[in-house]
C-alpha positions as CSV (number, residue, x, y, z in Angstrom):
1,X,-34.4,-67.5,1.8
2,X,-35.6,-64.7,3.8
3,X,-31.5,-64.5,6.0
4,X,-30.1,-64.8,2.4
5,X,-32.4,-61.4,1.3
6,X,-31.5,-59.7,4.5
7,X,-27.9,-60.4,4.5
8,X,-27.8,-59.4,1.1
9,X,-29.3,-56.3,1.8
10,X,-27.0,-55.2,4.7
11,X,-23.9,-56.2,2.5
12,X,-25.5,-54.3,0.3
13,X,-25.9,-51.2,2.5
14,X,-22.4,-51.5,3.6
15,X,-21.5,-51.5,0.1
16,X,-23.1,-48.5,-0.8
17,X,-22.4,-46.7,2.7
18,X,-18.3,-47.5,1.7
19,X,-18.6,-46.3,-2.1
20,X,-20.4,-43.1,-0.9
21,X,-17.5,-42.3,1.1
22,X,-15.1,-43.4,-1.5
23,X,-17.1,-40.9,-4.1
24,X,-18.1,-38.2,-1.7
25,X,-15.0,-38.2,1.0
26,X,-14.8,-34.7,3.3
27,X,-12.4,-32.5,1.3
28,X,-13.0,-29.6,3.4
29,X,-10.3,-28.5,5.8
30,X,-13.4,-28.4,8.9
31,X,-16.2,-30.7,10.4
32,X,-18.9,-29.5,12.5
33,X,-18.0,-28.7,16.0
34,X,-21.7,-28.2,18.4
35,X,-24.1,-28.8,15.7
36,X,-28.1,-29.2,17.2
37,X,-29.8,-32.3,17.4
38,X,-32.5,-30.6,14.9
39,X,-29.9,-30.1,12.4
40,X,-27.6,-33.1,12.7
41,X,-31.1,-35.3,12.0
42,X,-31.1,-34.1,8.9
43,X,-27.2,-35.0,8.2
44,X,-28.5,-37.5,5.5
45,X,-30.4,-35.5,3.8
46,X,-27.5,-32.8,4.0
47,X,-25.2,-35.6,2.4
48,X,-27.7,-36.8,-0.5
49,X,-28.2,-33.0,-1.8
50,X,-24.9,-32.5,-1.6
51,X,-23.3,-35.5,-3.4
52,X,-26.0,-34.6,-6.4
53,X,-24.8,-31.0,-6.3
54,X,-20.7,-32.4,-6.5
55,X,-20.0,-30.5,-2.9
56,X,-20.1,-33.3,-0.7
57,X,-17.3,-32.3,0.7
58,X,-18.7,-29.8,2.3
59,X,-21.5,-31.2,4.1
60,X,-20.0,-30.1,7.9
61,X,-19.7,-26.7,6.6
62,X,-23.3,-26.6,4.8
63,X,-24.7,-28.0,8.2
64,X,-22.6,-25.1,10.0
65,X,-24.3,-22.2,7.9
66,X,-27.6,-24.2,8.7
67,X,-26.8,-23.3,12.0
68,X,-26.4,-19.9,12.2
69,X,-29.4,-19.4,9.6
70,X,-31.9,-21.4,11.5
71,X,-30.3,-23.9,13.8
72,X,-33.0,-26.4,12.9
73,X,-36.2,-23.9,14.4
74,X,-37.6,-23.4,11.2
75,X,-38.9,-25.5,8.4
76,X,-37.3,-23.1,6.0
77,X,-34.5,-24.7,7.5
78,X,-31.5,-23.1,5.1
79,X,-33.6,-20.1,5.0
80,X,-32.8,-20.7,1.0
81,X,-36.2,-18.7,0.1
82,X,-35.1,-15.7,-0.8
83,X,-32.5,-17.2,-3.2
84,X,-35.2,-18.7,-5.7
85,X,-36.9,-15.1,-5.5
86,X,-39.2,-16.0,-2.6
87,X,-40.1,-13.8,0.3
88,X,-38.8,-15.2,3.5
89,X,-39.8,-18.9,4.9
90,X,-42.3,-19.1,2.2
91,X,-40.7,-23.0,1.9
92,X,-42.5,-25.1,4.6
93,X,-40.2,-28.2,3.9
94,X,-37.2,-28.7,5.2
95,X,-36.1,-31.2,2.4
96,X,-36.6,-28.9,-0.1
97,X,-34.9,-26.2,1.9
98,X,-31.6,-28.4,2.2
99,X,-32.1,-29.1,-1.4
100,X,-32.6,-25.6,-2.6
101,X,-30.2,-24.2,-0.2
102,X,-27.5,-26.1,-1.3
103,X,-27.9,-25.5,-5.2
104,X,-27.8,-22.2,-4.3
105,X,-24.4,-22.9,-1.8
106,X,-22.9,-24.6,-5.0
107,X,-23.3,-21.7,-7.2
108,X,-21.7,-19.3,-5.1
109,X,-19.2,-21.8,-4.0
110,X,-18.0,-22.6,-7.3
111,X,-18.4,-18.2,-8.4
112,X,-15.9,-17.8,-5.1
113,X,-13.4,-20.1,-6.2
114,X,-14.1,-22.3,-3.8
115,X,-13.3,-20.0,-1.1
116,X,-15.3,-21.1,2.2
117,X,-15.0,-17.8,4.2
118,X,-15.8,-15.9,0.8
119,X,-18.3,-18.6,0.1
120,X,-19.9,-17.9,3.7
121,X,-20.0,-14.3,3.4
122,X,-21.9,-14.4,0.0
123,X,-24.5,-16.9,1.0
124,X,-25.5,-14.1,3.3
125,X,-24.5,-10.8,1.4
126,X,-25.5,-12.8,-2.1
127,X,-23.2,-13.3,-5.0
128,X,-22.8,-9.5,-5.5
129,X,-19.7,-9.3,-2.5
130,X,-18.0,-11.9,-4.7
131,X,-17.4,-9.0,-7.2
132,X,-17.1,-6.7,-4.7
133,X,-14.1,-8.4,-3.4
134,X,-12.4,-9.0,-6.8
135,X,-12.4,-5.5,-7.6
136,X,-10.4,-5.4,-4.2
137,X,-7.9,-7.8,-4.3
138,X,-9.7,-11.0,-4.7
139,X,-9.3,-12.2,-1.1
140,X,-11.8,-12.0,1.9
141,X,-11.4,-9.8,4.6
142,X,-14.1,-9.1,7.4
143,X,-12.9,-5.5,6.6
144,X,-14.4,-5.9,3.4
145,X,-17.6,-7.3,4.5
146,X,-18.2,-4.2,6.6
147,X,-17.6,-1.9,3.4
148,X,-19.9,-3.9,1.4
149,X,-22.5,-3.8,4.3
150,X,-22.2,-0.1,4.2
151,X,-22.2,0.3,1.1
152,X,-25.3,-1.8,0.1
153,X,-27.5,-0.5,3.2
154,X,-26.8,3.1,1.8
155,X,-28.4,1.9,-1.6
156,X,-31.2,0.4,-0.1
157,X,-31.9,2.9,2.5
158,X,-31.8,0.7,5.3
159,X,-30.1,1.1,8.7
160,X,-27.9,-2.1,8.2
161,X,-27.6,-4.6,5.4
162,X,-26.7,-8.3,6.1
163,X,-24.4,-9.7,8.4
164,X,-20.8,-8.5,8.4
165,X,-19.5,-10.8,11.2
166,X,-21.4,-14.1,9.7
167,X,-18.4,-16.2,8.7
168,X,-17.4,-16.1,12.3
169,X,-20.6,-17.0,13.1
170,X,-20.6,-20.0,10.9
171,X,-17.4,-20.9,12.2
172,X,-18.4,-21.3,15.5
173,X,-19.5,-24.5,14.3
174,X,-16.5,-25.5,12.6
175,X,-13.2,-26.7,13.7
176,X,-10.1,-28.2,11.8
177,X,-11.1,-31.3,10.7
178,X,-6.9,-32.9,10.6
179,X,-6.2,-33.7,13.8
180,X,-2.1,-33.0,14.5
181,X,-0.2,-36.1,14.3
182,X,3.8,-36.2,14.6
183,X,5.0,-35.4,11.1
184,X,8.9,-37.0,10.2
185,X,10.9,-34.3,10.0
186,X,8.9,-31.9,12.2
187,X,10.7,-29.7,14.9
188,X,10.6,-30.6,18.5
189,X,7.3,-29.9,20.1
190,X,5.6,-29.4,16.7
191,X,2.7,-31.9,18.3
192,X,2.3,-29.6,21.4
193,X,2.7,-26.3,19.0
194,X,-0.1,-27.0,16.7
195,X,-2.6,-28.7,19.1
196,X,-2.4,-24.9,20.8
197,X,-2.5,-22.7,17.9
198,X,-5.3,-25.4,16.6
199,X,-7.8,-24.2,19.6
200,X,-7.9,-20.5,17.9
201,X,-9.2,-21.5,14.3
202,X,-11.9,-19.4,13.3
203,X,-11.8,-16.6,15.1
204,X,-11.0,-13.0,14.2
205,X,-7.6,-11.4,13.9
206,X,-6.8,-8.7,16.1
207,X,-4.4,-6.0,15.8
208,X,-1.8,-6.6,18.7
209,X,-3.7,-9.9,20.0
210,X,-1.2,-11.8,22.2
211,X,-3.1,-14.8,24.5
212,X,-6.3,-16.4,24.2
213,X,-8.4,-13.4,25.9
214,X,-7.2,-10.6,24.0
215,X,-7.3,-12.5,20.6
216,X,-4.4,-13.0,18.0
217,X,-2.3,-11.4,15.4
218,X,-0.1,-12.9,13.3
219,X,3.3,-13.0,15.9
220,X,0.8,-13.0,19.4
221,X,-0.5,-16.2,18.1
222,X,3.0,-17.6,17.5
223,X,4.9,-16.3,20.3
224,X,2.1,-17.9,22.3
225,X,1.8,-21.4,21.0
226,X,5.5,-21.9,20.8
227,X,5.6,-21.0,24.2
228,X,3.4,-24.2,24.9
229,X,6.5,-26.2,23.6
230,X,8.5,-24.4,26.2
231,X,9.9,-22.4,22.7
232,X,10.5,-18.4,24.0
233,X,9.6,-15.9,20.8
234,X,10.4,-12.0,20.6
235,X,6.8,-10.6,19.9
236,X,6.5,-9.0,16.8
237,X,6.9,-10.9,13.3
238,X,10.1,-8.5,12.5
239,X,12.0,-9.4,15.5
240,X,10.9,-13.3,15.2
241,X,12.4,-13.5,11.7
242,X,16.4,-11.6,13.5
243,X,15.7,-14.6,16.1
244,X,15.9,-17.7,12.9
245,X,18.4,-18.9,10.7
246,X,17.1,-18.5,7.1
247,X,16.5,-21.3,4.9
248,X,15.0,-22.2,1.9
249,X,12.0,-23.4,1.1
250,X,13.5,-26.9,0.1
251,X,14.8,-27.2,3.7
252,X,11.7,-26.4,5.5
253,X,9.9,-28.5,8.0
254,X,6.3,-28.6,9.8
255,X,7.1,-26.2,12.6
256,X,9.5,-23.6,10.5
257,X,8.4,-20.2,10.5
258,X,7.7,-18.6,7.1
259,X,7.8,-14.0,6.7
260,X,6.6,-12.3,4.7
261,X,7.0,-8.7,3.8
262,X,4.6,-5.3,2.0
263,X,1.4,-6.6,3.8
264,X,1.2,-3.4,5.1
265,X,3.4,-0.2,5.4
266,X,5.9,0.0,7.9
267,X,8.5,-2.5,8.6
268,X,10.0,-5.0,6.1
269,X,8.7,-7.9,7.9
270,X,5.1,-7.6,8.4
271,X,3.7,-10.9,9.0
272,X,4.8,-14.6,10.5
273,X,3.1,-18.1,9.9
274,X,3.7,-21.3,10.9
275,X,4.5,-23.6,7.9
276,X,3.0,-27.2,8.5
277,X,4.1,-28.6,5.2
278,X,2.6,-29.5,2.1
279,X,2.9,-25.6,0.8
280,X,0.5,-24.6,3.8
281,X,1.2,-22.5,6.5
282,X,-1.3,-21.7,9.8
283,X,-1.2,-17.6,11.1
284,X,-3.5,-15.4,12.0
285,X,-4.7,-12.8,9.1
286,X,-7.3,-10.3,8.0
287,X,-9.5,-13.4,7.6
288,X,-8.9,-14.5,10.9
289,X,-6.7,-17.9,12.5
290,X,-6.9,-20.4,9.1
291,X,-4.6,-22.4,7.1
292,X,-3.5,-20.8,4.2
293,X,-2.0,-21.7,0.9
294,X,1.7,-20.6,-0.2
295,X,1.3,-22.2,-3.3
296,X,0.4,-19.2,-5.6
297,X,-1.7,-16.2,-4.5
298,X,-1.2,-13.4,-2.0
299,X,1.0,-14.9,0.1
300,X,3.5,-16.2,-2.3
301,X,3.5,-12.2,-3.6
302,X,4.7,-11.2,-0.6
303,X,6.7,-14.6,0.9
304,X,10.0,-13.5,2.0
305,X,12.2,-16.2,3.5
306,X,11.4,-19.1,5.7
307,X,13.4,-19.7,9.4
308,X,14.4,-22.2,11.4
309,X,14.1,-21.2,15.2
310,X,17.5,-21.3,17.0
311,X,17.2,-23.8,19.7
């Protein structure tokens, strides 16, 4: 009787383990990349908060924000105080911490569109940068995070306010979480392209950026990971898109590129991506080396043409 009851149990438990995954399944386009022992212990409790808030899929980004806000050294573990009005590590549990901090994540999660960098940004800033950056565009920009910083220090009459740089922080913690398989239909060395350009998620963009030291722009990081697939590239995004035959959108393939045009004054090509399918493209932005969505949005405003490179 007693092997029946345990059996059942462990079915049981497998049961529930395989519906949780089923219900809860990681939606986010990142898992946690370094995360401390004194964080990840807590990963169930991360999970169970989480599935009762509906953001379960973002557990491995939650855990990376817990991170850089404590990396597990404090009780106040989320450091989600101040967001129910409390002065700072005044919770001395780190399950109600998790449980707080992530009812508080939620809310500006779901104000932010679901945005993760903007999402990041206003844990830290609070909600407030949300509006700030829809009264600018709607889209987050590390250059935006610096003006709100300024801006709200000035109000308060404080040397510094927040932390401009913390969704790079965060993302230190993060990587893709789709590992790059061969895709029918992709171009040669697609594989070999995107496992390069893959090593660069998170981190800034940077004006004139060409190799891993120096950091990427939009046409360094593609003139560099091509070149991994034994694929030469002109440099900038202008003379990239003279060097493909244009096609359209219909025709394109993981491992097209895809221009765009009026994303800043000058040239009438001012920025390249690699398109990877589905209506997504990876480049290096304002926001820093991400997937992005061509769907609707900025990008489809300004999408020009995509190209095929000439082999």
């Amino acid at each position: 009787m007693v092997m029946i009851v345990v059996v059942a149990a462990i079915i049981a438990g497998n049961k529930n383990n395989i519906d949780n995954k089923h219900i809860g399944g990681n939606d986010s386009e990142y898992v946690t990349n370094g995360i401390s022992p004194e964080v990840e212990r807590f990963r169930v409790v991360f999970e169970k908060y989480a599935r009762q808030e509906g953001v379960f899929g973002q557990v491995d980004v939650i855990m990376a924000l817990t991170m850089q806000e404590s990396g597990g050294r404090s009780l106040d573990i989320m450091q989600s105080s101040e967001s129910i009005g409390l002065p700072p590590n005044s919770i001395t549990d780190p399950e109600l911490s998790i449980k707080v901090g992530i009812k508080h994540f939620k809310k500006v999660f779901i104000k932010a569109g679901k945005d993760i960098k903007l999402t990041l940004q206003a844990y830290n800033f609070g909600s407030g940068f949300i509006d700030y950056v829809k009264k600018k565009g709607g889209k987050y920009s590390k250059k935006l995070a610096y003006e709100f910083s300024r801006i709200q220090a000035l109000k308060m009459g404080w040397n510094s306010y927040g932390d401009p740089e913390y969704v790079d922080h965060v993302m230190r913690y993060l990587k893709g979480s789709n590992d790059v398989k061969l895709v029918n239909g992709a171009i040669d060395g697609y594989e070999t392209i995107m496992k390069e350009a893959l090593k660069y998620e998170g981190r800034p963009y940077v004006w004139g950026g060409s190799n891993p030291k120096t950091g990427f722009d939009c046409s360094g990081l593609v003139q560099w990971s091509y070149s991994k697939a034994g694929i030469s590239l002109p440099r900038t995004a202008q003379e990239q898109y003279s060097a493909t035959k244009k096609i359209s959108e219909k025709q394109a393939r993981p491992g097209d590129l895809v221009f765009f045009g009026g994303t800043y004054a000058g040239k009438a090509i001012t920025h390249v991506g690699i398109y990877v399918g589905n209506g997504k493209m990876f480049n290096s932005n304002d926001s820093g080396v991400e997937y992005s969505d061509l769907k609707a949005g900025y990008w489809r405003e300004h999408l020009v043409s995509f190209g095929r490179i000439k082999f």
